[in-house]
DRENDO-1510 file (C-alpha; in Angstrom, 1 decimal, always signed):
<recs>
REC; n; res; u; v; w
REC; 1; UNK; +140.7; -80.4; -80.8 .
REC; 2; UNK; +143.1; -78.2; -82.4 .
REC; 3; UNK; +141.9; -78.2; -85.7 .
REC; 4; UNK; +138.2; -77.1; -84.2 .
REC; 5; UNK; +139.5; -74.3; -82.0 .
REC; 6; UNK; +141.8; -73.1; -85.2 .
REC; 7; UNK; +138.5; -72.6; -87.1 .
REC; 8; UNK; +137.1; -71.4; -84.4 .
REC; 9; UNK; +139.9; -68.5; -84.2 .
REC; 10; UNK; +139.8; -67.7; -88.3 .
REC; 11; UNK; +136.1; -67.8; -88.2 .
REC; 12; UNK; +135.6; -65.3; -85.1 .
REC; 13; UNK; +138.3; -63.3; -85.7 .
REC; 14; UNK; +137.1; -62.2; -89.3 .
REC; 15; UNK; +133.4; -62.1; -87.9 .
REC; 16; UNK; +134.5; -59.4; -85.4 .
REC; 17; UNK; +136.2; -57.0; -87.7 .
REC; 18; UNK; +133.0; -55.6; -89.0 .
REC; 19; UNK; +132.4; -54.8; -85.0 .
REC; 20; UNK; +135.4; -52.6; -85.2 .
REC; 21; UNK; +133.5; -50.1; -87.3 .
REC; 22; UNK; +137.0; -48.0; -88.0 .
REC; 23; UNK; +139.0; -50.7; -88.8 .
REC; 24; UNK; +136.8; -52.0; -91.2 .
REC; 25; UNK; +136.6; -48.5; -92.9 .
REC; 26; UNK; +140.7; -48.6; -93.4 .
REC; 27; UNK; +140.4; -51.9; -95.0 .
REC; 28; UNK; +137.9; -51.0; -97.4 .
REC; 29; UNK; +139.3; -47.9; -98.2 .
REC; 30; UNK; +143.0; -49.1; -99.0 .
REC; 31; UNK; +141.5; -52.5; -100.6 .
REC; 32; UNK; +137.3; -51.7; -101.7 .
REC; 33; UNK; +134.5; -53.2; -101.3 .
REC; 34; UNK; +135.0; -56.0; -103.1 .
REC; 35; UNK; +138.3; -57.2; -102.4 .
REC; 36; UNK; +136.9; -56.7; -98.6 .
REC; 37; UNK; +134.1; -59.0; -99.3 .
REC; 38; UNK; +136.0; -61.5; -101.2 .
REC; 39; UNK; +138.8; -62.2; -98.3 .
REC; 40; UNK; +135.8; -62.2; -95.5 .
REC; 41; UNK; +134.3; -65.1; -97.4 .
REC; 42; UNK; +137.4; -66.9; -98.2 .
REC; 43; UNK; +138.4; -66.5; -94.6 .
REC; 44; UNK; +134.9; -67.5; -93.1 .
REC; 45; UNK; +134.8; -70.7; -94.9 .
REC; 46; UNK; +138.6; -71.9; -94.2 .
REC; 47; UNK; +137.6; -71.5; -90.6 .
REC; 48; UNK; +134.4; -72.9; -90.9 .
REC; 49; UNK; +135.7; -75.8; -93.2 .
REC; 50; UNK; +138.0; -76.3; -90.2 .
REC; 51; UNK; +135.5; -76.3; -87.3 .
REC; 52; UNK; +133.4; -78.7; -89.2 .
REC; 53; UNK; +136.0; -81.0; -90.3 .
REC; 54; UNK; +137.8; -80.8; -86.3 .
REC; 55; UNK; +134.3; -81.3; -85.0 .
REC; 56; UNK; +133.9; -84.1; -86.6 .
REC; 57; UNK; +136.6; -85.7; -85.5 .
REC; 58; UNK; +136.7; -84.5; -81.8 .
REC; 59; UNK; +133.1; -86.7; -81.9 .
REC; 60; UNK; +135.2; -90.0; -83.3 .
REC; 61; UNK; +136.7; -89.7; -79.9 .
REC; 62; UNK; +134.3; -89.2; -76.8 .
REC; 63; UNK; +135.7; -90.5; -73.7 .
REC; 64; UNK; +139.5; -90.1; -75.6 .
REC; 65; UNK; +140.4; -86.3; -75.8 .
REC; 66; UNK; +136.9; -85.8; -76.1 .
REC; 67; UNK; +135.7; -86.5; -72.5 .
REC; 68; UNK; +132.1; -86.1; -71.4 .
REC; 69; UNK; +132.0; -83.1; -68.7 .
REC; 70; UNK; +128.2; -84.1; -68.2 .
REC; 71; UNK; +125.7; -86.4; -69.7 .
REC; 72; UNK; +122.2; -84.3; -70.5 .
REC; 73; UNK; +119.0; -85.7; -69.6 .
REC; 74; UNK; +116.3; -86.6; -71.9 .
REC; 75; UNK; +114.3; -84.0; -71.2 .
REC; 76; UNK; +117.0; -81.0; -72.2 .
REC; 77; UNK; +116.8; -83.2; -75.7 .
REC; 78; UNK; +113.1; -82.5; -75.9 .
REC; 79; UNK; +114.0; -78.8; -75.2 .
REC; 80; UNK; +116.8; -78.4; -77.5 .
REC; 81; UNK; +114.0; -79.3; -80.1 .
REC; 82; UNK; +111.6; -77.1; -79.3 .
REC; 83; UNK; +114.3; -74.1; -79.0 .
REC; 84; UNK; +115.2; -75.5; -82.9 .
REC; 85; UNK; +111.8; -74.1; -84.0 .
REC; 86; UNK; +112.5; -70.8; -83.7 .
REC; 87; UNK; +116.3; -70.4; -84.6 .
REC; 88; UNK; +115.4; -71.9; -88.2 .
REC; 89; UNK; +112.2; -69.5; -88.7 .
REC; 90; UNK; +114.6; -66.5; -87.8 .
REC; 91; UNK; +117.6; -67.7; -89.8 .
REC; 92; UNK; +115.1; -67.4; -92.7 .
REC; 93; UNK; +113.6; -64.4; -91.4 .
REC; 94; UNK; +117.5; -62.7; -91.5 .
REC; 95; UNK; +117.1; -63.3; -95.5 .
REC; 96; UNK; +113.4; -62.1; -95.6 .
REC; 97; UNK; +111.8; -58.5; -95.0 .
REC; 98; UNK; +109.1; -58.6; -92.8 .
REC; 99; UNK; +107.4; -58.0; -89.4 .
REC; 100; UNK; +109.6; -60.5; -88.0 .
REC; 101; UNK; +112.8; -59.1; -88.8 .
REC; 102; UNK; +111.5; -55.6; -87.7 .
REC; 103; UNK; +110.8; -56.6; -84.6 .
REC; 104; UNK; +113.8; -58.7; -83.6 .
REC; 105; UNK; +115.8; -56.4; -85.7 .
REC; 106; UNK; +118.9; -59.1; -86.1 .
REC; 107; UNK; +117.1; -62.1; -86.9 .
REC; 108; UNK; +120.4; -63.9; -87.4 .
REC; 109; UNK; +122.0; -63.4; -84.1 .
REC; 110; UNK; +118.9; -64.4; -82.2 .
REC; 111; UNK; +119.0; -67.8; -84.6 .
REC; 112; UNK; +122.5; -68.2; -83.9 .
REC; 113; UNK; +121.8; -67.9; -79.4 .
REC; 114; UNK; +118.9; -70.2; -80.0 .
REC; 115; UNK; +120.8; -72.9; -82.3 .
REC; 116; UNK; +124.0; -72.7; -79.6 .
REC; 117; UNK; +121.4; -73.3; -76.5 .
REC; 118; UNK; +119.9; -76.0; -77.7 .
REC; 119; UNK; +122.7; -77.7; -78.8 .
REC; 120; UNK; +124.6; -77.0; -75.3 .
REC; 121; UNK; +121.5; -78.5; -73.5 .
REC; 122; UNK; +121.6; -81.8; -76.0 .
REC; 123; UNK; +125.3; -81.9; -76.0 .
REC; 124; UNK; +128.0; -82.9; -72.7 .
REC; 125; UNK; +130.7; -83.4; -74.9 .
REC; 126; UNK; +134.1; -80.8; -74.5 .
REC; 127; UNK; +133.8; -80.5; -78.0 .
REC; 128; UNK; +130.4; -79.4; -78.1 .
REC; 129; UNK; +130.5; -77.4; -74.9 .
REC; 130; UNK; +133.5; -75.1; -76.4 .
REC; 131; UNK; +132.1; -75.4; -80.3 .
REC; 132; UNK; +128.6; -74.4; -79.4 .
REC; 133; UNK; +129.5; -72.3; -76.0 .
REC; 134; UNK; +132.0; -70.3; -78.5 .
REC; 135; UNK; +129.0; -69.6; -81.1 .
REC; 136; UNK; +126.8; -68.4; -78.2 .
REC; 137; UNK; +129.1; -66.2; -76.5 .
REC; 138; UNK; +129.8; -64.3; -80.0 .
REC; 139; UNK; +126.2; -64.1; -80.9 .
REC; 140; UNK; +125.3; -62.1; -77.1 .
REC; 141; UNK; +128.8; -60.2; -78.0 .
REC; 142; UNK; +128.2; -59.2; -81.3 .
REC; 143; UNK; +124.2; -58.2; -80.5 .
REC; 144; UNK; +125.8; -55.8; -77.9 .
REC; 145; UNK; +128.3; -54.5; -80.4 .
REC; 146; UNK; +125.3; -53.7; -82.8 .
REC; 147; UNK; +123.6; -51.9; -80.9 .
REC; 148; UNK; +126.4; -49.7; -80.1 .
REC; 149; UNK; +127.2; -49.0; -83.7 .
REC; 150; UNK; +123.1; -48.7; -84.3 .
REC; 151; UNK; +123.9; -46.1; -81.4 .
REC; 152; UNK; +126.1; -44.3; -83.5 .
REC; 153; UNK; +124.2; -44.7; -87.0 .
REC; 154; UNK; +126.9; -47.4; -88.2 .
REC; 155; UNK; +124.8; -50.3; -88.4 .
REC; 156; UNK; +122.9; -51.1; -91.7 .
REC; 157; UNK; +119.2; -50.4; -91.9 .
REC; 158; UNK; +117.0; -53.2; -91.7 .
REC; 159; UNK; +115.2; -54.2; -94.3 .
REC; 160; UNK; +110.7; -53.8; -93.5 .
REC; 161; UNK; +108.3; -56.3; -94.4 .
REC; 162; UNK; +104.8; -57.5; -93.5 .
REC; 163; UNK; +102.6; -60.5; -93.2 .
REC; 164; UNK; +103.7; -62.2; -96.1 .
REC; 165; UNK; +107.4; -62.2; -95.5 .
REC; 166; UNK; +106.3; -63.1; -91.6 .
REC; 167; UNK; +104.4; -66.3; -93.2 .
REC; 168; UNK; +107.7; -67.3; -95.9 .
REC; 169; UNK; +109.8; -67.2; -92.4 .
REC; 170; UNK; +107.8; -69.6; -90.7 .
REC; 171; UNK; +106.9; -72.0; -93.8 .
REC; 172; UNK; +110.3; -72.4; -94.8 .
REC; 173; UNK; +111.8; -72.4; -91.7 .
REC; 174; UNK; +109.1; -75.3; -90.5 .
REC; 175; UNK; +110.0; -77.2; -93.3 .
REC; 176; UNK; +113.7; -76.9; -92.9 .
REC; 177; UNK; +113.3; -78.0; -89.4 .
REC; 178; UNK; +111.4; -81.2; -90.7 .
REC; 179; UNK; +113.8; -82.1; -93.0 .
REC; 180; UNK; +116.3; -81.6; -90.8 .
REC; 181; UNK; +114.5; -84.0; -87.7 .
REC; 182; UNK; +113.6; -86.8; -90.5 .
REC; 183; UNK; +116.8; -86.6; -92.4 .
REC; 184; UNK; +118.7; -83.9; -93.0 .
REC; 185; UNK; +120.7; -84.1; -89.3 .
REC; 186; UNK; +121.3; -87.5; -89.7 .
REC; 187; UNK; +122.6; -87.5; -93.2 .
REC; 188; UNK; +124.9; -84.2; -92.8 .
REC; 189; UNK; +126.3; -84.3; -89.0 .
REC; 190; UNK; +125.6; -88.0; -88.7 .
REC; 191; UNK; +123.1; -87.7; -85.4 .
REC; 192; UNK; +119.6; -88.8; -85.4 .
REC; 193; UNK; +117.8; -86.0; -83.3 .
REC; 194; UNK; +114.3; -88.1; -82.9 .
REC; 195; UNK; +116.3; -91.4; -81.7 .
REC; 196; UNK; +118.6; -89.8; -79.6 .
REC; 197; UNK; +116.0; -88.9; -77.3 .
REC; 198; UNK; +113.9; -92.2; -77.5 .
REC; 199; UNK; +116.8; -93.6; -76.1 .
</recs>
């Protein structure tokens, strides 16, 4: 559990500097762009390294230090699939200009609430509940703390598009979400989601 809450710390903690609008300022002024840049991406993936790797091993143990505070029905499982459709067509839509991205205006952060819901609905788990209830609480945080700095003409402009960056979001992200039903979830986190909710 302590390696996954460690991450968890690194990992927020440098995602909420750019929230602090003058703080970030000082560091890129004393240090530039690039050094700023550099150290946010080292940082982001020692904590996420850590969260994955702690994860991991928090679900080795269920019913040791990893009790279950509830067990989910099989019909949240069937939810949690459905909410999976439209985080992975907005994560690709936070790379894409288009209609999409216009309209939610931060793609990524709306991926990010859907992703944590339905895993929270799949998942009784401590280590799920504080991994995935973590991930959700920044996401509605850090949506509020963008719209204060869009408030104050801090945020970064968001990129237009039209109908054909509106169909590459949905294509790819349809075909992300396949591979990741049929294979992909298994192979990489080591859950199959379509059995799991056979069972």
């Amino acid at each position: 559990m302590f390696l996954m809450i460690a991450g968890l710390v690194v990992f927020f903690a440098i995602h909420l500097l750019p929230t602090q609008t003058d703080v970030r300022r000082g560091v890129v002024e004393r240090f530039g762009e690039g050094s700023y840049k550099g150290f946010f991406s080292v940082v982001s993936a020692v904590g996420l390294a850590l969260i994955i790797y702690g994860y991991g091993k928090m679900l080795g143990d269920i019913g040791g230090k990893n009790p279950e505070i509830w067990y989910p029905p099989v019909w949240t499982r069937h939810i949690a699939l459905v909410l999976m459709i439209p985080a992975l067509i907005l994560l690709v839509a936070a790379y894409v200009p288009s209609n999409i991205k216009r309209i939610i205006g931060h793609p990524m952060l709306a991926a990010i609430k859907f992703w944590a819901l339905a895993h929270l609905l799949a998942n009784g788990d401590l280590a799920s509940i504080i991994l995935f209830g973590s991930f959700l609480a920044y996401a509605v945080f850090d949506r509020i703390s963008v719209k204060r700095r869009e408030a104050g003409a801090g945020g970064p402009p968001v990129r237009t598009g039209g109908v054909t960056g509106d169909m590459i979001a949905v294509v790819v992200g349809l075909l992300v979400y396949v591979a990741l039903i049929f294979f992909a979830h298994n192979w990489l986190f080591g859950v199959a989601p379509l059995p799991a909710i056979s069972s």
